[in-house]
N, C-alpha and C positions, 0 to 999 in steps of 0.2 A: 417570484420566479419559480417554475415548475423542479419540483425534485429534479427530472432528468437534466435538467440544465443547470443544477448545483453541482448534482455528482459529475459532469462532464468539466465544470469549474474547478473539482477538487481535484479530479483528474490532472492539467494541465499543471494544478501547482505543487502536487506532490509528485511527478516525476524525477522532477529533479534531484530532489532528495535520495531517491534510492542511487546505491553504489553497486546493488545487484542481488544474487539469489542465491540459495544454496537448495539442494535436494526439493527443486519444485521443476514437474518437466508437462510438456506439451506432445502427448503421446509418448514416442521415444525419444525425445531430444530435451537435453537440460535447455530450461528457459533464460534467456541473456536480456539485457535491458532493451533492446529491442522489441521484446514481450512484454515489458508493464503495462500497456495500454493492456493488451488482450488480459492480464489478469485482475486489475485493478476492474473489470467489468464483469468479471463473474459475478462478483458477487457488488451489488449497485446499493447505493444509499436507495432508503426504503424508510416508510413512517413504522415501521413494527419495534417497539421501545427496548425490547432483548436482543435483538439484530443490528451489528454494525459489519458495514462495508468496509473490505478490504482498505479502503483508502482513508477511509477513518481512523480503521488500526493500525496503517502506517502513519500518518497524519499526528497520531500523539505519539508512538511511541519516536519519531523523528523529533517531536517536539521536547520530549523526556530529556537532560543534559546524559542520564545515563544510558539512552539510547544508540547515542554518538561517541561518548566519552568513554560508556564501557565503565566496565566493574573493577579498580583498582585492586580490591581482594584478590582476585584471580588469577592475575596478571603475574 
């Protein structure tokens, strides 16, 4: 399967996952979940080995339990 049609796979399944955004904007407007596509494609899976896509570094850190679960120390 071609890169572009992974990254548009990883697309579709980590949308869900997000709950939203903080201090990320599209011009002058805070970005709402209506914008994850548009930002999950800034930056695209790519073969370059020091380079991860956006949806990648959502993709684990969602997968993390402390991701979702959060840091009990701090709380």
């Amino acid at each position: 399967m071609p890169i572009h049609n992974l990254h548009n796979e990883a697309v579709k399944i980590i949308i869900p996952r997000i709950i939203g955004f903080k201090n990320i904007r599209k011009g002058k407007k805070e970005i709402g979940l209506e914008d994850a596509e548009w930002l999950l494609n800034l930056n695209r899976l790519n073969a370059h080995p020091n380079e991860e896509a956006f949806v990648k570094q959502l993709s684990d850190f969602s997968a993390s339990r402390a991701g979702y679960l959060g840091n009990a120390s701090t709380a």
